[in-house]
PDB file of N, CA, C and O in Angstrom:
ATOM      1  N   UNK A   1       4.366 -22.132  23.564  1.00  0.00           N
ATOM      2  CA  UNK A   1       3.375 -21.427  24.346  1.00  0.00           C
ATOM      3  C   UNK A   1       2.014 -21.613  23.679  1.00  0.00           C
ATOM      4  O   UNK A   1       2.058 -21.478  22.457  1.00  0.00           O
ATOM      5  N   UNK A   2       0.893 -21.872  24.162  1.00  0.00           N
ATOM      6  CA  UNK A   2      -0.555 -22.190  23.924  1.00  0.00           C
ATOM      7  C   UNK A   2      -1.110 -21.005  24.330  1.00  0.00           C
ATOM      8  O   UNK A   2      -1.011 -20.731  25.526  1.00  0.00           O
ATOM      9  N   UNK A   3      -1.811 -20.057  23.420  1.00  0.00           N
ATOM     10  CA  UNK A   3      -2.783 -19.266  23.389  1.00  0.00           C
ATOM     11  C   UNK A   3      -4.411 -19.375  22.792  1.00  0.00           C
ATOM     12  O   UNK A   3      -4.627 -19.880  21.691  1.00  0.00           O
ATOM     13  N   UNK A   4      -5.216 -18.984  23.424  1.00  0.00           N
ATOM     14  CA  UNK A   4      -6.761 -19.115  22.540  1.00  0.00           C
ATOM     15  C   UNK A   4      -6.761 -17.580  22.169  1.00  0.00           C
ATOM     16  O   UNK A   4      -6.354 -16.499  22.595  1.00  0.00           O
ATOM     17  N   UNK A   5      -7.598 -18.243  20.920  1.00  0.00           N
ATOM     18  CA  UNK A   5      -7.842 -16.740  20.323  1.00  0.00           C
ATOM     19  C   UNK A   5      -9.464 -17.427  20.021  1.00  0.00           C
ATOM     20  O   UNK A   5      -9.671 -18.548  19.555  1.00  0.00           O
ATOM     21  N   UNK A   6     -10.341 -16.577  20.363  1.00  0.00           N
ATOM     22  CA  UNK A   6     -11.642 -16.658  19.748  1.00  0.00           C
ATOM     23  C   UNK A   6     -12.079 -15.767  18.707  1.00  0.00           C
ATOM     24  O   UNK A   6     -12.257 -14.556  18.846  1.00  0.00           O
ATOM     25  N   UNK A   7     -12.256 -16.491  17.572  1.00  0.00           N
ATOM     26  CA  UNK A   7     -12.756 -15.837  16.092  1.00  0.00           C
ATOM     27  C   UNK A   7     -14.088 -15.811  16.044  1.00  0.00           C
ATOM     28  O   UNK A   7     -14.826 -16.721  16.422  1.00  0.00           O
ATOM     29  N   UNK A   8     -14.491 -14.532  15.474  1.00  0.00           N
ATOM     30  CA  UNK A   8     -15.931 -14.704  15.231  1.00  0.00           C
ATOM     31  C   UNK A   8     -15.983 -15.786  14.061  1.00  0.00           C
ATOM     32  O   UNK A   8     -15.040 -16.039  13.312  1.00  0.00           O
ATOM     33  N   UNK A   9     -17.288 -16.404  14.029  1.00  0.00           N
ATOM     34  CA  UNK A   9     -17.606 -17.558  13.254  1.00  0.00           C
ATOM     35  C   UNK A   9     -16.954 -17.440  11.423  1.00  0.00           C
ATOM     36  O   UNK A   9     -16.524 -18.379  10.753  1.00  0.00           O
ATOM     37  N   UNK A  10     -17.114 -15.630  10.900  1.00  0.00           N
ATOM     38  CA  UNK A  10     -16.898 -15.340   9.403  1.00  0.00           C
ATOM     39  C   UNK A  10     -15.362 -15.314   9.426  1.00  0.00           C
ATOM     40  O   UNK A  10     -14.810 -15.887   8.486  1.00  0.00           O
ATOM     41  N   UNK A  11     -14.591 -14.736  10.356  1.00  0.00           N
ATOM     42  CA  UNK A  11     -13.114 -15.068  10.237  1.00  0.00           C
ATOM     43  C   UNK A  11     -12.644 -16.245  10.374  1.00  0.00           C
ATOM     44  O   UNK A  11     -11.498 -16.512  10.010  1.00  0.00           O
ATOM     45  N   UNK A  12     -13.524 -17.213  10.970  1.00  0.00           N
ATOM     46  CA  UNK A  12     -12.989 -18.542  11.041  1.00  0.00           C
ATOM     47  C   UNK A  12     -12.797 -18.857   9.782  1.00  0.00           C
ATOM     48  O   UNK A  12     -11.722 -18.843   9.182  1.00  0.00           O
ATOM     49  N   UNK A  13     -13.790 -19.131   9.395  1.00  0.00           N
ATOM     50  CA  UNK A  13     -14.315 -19.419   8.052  1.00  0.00           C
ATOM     51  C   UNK A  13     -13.372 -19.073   7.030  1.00  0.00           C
ATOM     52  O   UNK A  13     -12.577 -19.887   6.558  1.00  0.00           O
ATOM     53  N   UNK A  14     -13.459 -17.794   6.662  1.00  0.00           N
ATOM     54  CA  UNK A  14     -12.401 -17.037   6.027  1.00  0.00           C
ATOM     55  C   UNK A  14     -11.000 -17.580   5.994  1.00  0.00           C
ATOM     56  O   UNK A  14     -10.586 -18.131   4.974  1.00  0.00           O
ATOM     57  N   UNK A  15     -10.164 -17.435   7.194  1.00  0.00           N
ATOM     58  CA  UNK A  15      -9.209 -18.281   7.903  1.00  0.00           C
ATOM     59  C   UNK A  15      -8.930 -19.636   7.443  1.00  0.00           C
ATOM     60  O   UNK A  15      -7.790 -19.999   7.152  1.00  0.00           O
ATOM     61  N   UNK A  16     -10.258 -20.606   7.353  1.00  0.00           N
ATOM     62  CA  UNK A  16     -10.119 -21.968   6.960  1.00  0.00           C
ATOM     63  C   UNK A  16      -9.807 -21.968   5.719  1.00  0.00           C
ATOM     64  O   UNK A  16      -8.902 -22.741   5.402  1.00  0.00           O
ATOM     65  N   UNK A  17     -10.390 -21.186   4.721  1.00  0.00           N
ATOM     66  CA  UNK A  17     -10.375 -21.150   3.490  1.00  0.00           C
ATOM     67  C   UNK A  17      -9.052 -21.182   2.420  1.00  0.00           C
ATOM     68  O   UNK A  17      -8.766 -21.830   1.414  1.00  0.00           O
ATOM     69  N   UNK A  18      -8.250 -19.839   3.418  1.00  0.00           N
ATOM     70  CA  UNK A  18      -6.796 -19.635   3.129  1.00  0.00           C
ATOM     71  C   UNK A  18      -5.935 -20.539   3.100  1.00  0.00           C
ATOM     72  O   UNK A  18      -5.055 -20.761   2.268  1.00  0.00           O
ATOM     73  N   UNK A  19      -6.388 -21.414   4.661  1.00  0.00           N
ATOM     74  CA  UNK A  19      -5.659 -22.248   5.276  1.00  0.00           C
ATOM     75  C   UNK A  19      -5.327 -23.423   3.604  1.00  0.00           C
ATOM     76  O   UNK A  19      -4.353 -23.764   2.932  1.00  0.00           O
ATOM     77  N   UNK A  20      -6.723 -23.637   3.607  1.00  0.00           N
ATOM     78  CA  UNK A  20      -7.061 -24.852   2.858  1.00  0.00           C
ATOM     79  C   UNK A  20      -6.817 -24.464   1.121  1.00  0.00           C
ATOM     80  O   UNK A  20      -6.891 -25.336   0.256  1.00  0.00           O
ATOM     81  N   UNK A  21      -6.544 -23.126   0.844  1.00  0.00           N
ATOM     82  CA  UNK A  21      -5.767 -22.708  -0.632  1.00  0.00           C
ATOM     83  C   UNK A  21      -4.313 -23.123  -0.414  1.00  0.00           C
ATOM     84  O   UNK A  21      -3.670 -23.848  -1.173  1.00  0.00           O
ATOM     85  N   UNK A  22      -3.830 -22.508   0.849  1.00  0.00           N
ATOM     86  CA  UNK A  22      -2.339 -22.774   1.025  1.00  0.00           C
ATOM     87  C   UNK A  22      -2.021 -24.424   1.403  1.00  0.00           C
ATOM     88  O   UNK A  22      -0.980 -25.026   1.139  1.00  0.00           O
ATOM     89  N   UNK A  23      -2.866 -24.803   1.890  1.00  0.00           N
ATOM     90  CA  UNK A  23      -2.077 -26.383   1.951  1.00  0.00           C
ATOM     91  C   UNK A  23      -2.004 -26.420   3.114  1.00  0.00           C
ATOM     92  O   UNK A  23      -1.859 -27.494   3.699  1.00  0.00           O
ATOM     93  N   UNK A  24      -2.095 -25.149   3.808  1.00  0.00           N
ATOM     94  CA  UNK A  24      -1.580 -25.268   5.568  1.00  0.00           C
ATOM     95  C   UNK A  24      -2.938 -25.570   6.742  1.00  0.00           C
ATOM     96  O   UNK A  24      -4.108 -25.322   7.035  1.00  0.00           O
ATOM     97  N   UNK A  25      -1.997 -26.125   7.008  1.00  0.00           N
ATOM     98  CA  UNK A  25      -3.250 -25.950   8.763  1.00  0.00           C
ATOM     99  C   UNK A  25      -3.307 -24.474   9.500  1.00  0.00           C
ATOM    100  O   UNK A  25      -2.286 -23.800   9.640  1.00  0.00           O
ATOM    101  N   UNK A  26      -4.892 -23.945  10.059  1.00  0.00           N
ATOM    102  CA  UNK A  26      -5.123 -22.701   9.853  1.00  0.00           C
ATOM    103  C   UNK A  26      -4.153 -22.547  11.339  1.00  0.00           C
ATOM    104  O   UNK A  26      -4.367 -21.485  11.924  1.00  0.00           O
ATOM    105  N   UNK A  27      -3.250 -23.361  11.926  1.00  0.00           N
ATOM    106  CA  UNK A  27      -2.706 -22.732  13.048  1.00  0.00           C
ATOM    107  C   UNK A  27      -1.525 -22.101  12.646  1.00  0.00           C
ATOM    108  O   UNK A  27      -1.148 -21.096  13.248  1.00  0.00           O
ATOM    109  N   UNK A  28      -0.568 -22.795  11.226  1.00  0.00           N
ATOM    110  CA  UNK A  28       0.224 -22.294  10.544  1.00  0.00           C
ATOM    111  C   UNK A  28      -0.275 -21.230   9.830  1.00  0.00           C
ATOM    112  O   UNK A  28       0.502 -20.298   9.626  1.00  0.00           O
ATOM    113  N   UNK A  29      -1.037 -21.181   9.539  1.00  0.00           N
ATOM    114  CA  UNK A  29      -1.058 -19.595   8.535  1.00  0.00           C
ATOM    115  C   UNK A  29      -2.001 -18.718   9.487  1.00  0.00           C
ATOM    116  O   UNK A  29      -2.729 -17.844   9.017  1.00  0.00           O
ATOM    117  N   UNK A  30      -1.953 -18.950  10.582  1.00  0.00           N
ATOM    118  CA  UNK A  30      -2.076 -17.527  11.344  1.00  0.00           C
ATOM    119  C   UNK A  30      -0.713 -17.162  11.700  1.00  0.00           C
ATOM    120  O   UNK A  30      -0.305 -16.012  11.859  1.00  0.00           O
ATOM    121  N   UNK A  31       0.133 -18.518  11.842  1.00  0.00           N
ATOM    122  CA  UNK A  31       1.532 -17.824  12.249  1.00  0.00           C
ATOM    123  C   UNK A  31       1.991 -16.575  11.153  1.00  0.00           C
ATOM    124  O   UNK A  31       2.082 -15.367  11.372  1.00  0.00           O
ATOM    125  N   UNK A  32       2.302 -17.524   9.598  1.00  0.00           N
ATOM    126  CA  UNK A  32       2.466 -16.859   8.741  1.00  0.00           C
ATOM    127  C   UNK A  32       1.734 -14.886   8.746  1.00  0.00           C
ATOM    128  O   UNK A  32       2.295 -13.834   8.438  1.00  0.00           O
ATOM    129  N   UNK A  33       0.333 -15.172   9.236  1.00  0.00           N
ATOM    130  CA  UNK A  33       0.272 -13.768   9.241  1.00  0.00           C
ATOM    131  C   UNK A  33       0.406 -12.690  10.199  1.00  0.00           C
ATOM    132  O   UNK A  33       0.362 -11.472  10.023  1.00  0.00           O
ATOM    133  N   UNK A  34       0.612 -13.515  11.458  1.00  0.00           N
ATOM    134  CA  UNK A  34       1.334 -12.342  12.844  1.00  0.00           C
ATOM    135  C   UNK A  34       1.994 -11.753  12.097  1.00  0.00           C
ATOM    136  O   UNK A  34       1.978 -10.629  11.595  1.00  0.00           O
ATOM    137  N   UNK A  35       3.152 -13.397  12.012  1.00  0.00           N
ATOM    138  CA  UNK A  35       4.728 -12.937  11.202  1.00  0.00           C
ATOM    139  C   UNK A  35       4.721 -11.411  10.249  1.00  0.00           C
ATOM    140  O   UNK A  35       5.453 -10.421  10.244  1.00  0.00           O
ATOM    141  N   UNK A  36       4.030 -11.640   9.816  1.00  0.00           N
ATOM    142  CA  UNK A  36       3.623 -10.774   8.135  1.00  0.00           C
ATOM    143  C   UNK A  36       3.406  -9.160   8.951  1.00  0.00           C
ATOM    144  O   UNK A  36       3.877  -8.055   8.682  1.00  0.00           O
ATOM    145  N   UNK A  37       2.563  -9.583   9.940  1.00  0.00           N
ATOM    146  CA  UNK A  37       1.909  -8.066  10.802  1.00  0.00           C
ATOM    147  C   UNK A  37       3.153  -7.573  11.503  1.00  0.00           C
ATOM    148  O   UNK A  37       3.614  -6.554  10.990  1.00  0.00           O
ATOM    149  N   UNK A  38       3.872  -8.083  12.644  1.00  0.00           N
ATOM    150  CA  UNK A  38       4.705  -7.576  13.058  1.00  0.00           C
ATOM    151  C   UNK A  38       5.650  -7.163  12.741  1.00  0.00           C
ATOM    152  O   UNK A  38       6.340  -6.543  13.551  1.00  0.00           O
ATOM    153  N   UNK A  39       6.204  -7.414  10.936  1.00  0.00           N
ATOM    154  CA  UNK A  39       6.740  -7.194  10.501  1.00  0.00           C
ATOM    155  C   UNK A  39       6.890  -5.918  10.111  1.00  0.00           C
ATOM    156  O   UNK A  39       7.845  -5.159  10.277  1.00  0.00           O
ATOM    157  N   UNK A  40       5.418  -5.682   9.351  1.00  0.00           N
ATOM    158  CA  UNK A  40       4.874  -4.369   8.772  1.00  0.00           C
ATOM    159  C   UNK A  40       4.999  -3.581   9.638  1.00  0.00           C
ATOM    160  O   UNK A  40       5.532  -2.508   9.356  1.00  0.00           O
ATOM    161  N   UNK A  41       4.470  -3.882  11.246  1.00  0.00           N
ATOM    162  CA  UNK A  41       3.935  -2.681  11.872  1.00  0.00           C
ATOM    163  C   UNK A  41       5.554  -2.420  12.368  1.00  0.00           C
ATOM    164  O   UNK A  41       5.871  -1.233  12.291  1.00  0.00           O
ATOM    165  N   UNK A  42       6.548  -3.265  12.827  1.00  0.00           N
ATOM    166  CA  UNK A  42       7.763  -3.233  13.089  1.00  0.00           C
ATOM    167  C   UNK A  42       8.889  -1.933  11.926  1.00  0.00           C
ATOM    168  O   UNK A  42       9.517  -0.936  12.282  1.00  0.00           O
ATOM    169  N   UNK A  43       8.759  -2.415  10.844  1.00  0.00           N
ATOM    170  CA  UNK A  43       9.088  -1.324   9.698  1.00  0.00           C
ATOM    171  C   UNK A  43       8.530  -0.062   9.957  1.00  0.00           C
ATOM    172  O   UNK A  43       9.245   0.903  10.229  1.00  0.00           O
ATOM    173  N   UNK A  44       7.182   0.010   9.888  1.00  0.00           N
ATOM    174  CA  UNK A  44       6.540   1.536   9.872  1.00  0.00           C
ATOM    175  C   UNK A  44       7.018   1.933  11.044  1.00  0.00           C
ATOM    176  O   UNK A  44       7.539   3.043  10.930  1.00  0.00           O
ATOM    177  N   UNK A  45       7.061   1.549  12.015  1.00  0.00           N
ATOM    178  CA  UNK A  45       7.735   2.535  13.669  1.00  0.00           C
ATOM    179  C   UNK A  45       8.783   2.655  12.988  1.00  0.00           C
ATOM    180  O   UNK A  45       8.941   3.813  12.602  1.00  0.00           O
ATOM    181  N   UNK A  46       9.974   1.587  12.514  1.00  0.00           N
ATOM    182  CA  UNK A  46      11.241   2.283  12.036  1.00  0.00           C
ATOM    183  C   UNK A  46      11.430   3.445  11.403  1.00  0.00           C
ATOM    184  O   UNK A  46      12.291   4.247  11.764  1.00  0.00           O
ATOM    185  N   UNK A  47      10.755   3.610  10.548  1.00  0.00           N
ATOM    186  CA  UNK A  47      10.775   4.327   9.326  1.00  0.00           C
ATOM    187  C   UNK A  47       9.934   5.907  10.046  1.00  0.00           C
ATOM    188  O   UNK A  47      10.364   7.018   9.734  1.00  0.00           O
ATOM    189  N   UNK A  48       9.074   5.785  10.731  1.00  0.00           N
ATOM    190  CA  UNK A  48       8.471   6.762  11.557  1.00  0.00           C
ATOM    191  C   UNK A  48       9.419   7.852  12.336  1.00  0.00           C
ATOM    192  O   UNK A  48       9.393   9.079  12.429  1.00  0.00           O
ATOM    193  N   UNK A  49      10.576   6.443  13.036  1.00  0.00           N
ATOM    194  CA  UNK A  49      11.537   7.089  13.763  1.00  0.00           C
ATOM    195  C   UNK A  49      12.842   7.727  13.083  1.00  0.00           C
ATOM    196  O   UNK A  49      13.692   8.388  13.679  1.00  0.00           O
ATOM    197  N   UNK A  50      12.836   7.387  11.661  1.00  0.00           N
ATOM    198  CA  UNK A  50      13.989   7.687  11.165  1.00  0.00           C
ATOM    199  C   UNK A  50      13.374   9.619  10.518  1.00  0.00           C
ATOM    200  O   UNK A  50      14.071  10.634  10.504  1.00  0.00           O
ATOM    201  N   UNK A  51      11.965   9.479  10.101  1.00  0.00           N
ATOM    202  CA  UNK A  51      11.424  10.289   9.761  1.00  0.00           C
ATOM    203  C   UNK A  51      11.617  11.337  10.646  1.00  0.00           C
ATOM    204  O   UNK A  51      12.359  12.222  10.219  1.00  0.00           O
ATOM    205  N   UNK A  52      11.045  11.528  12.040  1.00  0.00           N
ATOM    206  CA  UNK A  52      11.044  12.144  12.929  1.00  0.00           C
ATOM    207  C   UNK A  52      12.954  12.752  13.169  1.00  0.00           C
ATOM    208  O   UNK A  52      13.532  13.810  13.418  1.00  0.00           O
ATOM    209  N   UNK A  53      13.371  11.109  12.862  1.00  0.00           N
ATOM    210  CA  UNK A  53      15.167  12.221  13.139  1.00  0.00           C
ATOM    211  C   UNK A  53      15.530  13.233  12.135  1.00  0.00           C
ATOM    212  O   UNK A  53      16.247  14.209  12.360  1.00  0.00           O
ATOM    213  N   UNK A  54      14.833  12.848  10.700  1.00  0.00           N
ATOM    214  CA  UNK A  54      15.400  13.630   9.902  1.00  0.00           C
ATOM    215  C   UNK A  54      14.954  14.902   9.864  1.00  0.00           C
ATOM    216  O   UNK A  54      15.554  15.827   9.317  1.00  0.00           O
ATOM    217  N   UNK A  55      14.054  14.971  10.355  1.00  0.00           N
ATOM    218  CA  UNK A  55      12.441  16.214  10.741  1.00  0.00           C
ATOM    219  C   UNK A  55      13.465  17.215  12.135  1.00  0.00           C
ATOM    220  O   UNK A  55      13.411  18.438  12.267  1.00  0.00           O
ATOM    221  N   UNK A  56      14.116  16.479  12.802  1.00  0.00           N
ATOM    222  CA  UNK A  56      14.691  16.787  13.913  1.00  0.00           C
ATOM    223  C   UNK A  56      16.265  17.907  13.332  1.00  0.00           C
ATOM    224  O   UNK A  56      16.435  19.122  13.432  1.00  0.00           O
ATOM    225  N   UNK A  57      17.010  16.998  12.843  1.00  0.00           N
ATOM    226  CA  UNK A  57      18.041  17.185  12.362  1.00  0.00           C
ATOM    227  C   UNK A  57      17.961  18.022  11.165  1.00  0.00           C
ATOM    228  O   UNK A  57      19.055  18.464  10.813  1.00  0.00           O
ATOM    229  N   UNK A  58      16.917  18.372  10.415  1.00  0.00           N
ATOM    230  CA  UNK A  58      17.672  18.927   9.651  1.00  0.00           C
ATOM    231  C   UNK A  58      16.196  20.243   9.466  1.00  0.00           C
ATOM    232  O   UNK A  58      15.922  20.541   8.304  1.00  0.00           O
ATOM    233  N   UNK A  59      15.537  20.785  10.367  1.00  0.00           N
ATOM    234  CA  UNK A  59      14.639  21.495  10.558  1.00  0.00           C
ATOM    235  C   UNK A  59      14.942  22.435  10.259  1.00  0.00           C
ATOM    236  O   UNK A  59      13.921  22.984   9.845  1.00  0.00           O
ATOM    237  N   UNK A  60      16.173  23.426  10.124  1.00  0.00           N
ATOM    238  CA  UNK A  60      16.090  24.477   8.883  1.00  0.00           C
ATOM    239  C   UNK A  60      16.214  24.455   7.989  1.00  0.00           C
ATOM    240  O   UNK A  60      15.466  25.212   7.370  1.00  0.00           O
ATOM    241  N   UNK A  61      17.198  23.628   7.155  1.00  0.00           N
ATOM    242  CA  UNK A  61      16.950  23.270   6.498  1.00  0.00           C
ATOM    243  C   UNK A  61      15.343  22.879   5.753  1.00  0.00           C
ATOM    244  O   UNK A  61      14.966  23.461   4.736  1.00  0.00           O
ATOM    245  N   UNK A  62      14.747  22.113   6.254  1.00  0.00           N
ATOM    246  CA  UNK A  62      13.195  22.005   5.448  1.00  0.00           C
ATOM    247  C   UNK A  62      12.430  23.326   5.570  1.00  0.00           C
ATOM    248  O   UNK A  62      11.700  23.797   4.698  1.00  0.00           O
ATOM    249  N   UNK A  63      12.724  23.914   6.892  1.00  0.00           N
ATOM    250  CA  UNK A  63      12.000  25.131   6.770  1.00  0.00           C
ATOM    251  C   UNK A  63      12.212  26.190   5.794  1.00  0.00           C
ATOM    252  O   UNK A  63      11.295  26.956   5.498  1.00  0.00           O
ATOM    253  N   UNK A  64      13.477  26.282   5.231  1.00  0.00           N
ATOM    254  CA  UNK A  64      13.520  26.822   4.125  1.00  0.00           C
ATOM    255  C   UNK A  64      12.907  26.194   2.558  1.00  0.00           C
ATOM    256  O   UNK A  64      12.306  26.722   1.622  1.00  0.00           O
ATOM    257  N   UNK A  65      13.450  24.685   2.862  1.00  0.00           N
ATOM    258  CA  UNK A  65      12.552  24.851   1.635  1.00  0.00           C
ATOM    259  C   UNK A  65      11.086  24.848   1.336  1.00  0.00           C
ATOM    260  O   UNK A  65      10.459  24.631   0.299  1.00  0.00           O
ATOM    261  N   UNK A  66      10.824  25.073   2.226  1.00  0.00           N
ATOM    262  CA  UNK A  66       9.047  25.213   2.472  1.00  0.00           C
ATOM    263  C   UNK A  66       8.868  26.668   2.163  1.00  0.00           C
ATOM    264  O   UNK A  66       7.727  27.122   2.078  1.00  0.00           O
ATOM    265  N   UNK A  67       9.771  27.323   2.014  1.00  0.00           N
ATOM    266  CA  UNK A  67       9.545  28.930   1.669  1.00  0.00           C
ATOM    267  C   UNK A  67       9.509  28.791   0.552  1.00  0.00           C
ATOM    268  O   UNK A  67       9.347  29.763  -0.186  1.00  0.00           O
TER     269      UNK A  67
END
Protein backbone atom coordinates (compact mmCIF):
# COMPACT_ATOMS: atom_id res chain seq x y z
CA UNK A 1 0.00 0.00 0.00
CA UNK A 2 1.44 3.62 -1.01
CA UNK A 3 0.76 6.41 1.35
CA UNK A 4 2.09 10.26 1.32
CA UNK A 5 2.90 11.70 4.32
CA UNK A 6 4.00 15.38 4.11
CA UNK A 7 6.83 16.41 6.61
CA UNK A 8 7.52 19.70 7.52
CA UNK A 9 10.95 20.56 5.99
CA UNK A 10 12.89 20.12 10.02
CA UNK A 11 11.38 16.56 10.38
CA UNK A 12 12.50 15.70 7.10
CA UNK A 13 15.68 16.60 7.80
CA UNK A 14 15.80 15.15 11.16
CA UNK A 15 14.32 11.89 9.61
CA UNK A 16 17.18 11.88 6.95
CA UNK A 17 19.70 12.09 9.47
CA UNK A 18 18.59 8.93 11.47
CA UNK A 19 17.95 7.37 8.32
CA UNK A 20 21.58 7.99 7.28
CA UNK A 21 23.15 6.99 11.15
CA UNK A 22 21.20 3.75 10.72
CA UNK A 23 22.25 2.74 7.29
CA UNK A 24 18.56 2.74 6.31
CA UNK A 25 16.54 4.42 3.75
CA UNK A 26 14.27 7.04 5.54
CA UNK A 27 11.19 4.89 4.15
CA UNK A 28 12.54 1.98 6.33
CA UNK A 29 13.04 3.71 9.45
CA UNK A 30 9.80 5.34 9.46
CA UNK A 31 8.56 1.83 9.28
CA UNK A 32 10.83 0.91 12.13
CA UNK A 33 9.18 3.77 14.07
CA UNK A 34 5.24 3.29 13.44
CA UNK A 35 6.33 -0.25 14.37
CA UNK A 36 7.96 1.12 17.66
CA UNK A 37 4.63 3.57 18.17
CA UNK A 38 1.99 1.10 17.77
CA UNK A 39 3.57 -0.95 19.80
CA UNK A 40 3.88 1.39 22.78
CA UNK A 41 0.57 2.88 22.33
CA UNK A 42 -0.83 -0.89 21.81
CA UNK A 43 0.78 -1.97 25.43
CA UNK A 44 -0.41 1.17 27.30
CA UNK A 45 -4.31 0.47 26.24
CA UNK A 46 -3.43 -3.10 27.46
CA UNK A 47 -2.15 -2.36 30.55
CA UNK A 48 -4.87 0.58 30.99
CA UNK A 49 -7.43 -2.19 30.53
CA UNK A 50 -6.00 -4.61 32.82
CA UNK A 51 -5.73 -1.62 35.33
CA UNK A 52 -9.27 -0.62 35.07
CA UNK A 53 -10.21 -4.60 35.66
CA UNK A 54 -8.28 -4.72 38.62
CA UNK A 55 -9.81 -1.21 39.83
CA UNK A 56 -13.15 -3.06 38.92
CA UNK A 57 -12.65 -6.33 40.61
CA UNK A 58 -11.23 -5.75 43.47
CA UNK A 59 -12.79 -2.16 44.62
CA UNK A 60 -13.19 -3.01 48.22
CA UNK A 61 -10.72 -4.27 48.66
CA UNK A 62 -8.53 -0.97 47.61
CA UNK A 63 -11.05 0.98 49.27
CA UNK A 64 -9.99 -0.29 52.34
CA UNK A 65 -6.71 0.05 51.93
CA UNK A 66 -6.98 3.59 51.23
CA UNK A 67 -8.33 3.89 54.81
Amino acid sequence: MVTTVNLPDDLHAALKRVADDEHRSMNATILVALEQYVTVRSHRSKVRELAADVARRDADLLDRLAQ
